[in-house]
C-alpha positions in Angstrom: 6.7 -23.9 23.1 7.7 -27.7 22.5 9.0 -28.0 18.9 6.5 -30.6 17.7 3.4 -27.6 18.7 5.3 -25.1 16.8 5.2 -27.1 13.7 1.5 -28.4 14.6 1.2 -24.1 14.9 3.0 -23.4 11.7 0.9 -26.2 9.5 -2.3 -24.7 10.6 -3.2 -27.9 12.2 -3.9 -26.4 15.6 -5.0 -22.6 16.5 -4.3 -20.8 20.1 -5.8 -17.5 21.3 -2.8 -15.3 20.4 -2.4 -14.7 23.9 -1.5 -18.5 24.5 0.8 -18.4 21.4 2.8 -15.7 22.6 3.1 -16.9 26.3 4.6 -19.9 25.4 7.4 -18.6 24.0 7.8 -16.2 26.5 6.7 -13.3 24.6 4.3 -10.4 24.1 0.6 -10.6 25.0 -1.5 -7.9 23.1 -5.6 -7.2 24.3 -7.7 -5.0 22.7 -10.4 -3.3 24.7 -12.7 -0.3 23.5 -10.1 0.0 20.5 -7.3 0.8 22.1 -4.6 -2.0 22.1 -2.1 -2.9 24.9 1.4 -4.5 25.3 3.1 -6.6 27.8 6.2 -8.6 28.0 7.4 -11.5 29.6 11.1 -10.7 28.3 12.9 -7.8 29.4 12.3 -4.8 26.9 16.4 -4.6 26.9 16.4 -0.6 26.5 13.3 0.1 24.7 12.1 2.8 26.5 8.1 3.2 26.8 8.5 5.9 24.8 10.1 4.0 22.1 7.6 1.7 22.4 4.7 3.7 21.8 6.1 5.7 19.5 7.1 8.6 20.7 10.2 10.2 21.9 13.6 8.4 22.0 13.7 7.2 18.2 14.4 3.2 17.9 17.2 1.7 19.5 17.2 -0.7 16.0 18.4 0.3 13.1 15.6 0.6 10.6 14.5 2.2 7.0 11.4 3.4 5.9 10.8 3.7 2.5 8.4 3.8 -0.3 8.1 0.4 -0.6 8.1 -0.6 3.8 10.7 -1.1 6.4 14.0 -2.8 6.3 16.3 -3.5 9.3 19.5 -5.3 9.4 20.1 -7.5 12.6 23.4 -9.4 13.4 24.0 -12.2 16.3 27.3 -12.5 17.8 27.7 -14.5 21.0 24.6 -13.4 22.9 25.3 -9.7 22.0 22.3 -8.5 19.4 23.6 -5.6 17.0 22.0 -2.9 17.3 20.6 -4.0 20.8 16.9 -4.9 20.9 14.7 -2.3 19.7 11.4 -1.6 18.2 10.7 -0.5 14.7 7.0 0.9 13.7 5.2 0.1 11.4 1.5 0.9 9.7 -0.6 -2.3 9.5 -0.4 -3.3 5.7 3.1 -2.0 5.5 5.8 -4.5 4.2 8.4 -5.5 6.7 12.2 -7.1 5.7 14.8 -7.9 7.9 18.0 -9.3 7.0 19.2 -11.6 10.3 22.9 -12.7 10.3 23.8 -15.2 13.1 26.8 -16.9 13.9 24.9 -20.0 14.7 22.8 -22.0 13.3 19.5 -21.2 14.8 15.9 -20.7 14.2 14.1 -17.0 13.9 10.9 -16.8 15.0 8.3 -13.8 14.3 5.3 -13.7 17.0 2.0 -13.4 15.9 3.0 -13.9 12.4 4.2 -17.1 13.6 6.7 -16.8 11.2 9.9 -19.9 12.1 12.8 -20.0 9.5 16.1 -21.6 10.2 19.3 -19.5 9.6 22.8 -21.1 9.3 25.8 -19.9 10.8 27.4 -16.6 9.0 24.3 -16.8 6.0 22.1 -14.1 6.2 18.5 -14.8 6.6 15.8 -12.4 4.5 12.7 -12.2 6.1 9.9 -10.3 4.3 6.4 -10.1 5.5 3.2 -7.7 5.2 1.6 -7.5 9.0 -1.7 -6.6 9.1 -2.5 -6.7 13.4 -1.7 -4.1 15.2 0.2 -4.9 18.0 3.7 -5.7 19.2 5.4 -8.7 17.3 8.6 -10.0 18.9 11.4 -11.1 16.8 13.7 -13.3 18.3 16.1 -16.3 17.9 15.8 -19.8 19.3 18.8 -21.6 20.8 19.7 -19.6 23.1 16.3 -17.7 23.2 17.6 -13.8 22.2 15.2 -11.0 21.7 16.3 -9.6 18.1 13.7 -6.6 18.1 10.2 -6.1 18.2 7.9 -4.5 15.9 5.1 -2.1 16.7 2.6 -2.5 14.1 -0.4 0.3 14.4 
């Protein structure tokens, strides 16, 4: 998505179908039919397996903590190498997210369907706390180069 319609996105000024928002940055399009919701990716899911991503099986390839107050994850950039690789975390709808985002860029973070864009300097960790209350599947990733962080499974 062309900078100036991310901050045209971000000020409220404009609304997309989430569908369009998502596309355009190459991410995660979520429909709903007959109250069941499904997923697809334009992005590799860079070893989430489909049971990871729905919830069962293989537990999250990204480190994350539940507690009693949300989820927490810490994500660190280093070249084009994503530590721990891409993932997905779940989470209940309503349930506080924070992840801490160290880069050794200076970049831009961006959190789909939140629409969430924060800029992170090189080697400064970045704390991003947010309550999601869609379900769906909410990329995470990091502009300039374009890196899938993780994604988050809110149900």
């Amino acid at each position: 998505m062309l900078p100036a319609a991310r901050r045209a996105l971000a000020a409220g000024l404009v609304t997309l179908p989430l569908a369009v928002q998502l596309a355009a940055c190459g991410g995660t399009t979520s429909s709903t039919t007959a109250g069941s919701t499904t997923a697809s990716s334009a992005a590799a899911d860079a070893g989430t397996s489909s049971a990871a991503a729905t919830g069962g099986g293989t537990p999250s390839a990204t480190q994350d903590t539940a507690t009693g107050s949300g989820t927490s994850a810490a994500i660190s950039v280093k070249g084009n190498t994503v530590t721990p690789p891409p993932g997905t975390i779940d989470v209940k709808a309503g349930e506080e997210v924070t992840l801490v985002i160290t880069s050794d860029r200076t970049s831009e973070v961006h959190v789909h369907v939140v629409d969430i864009e924060k800029p992170i300097s090189a080697g400064v960790p970045l704390t991003l706390t947010f309550t999601p209350q869609q379900t769906g599947v909410y990329e995470v990733e990091l502009h300039e180069p374009d890196l899938l962080l993780t994604k988050i499974a809110v149900r």
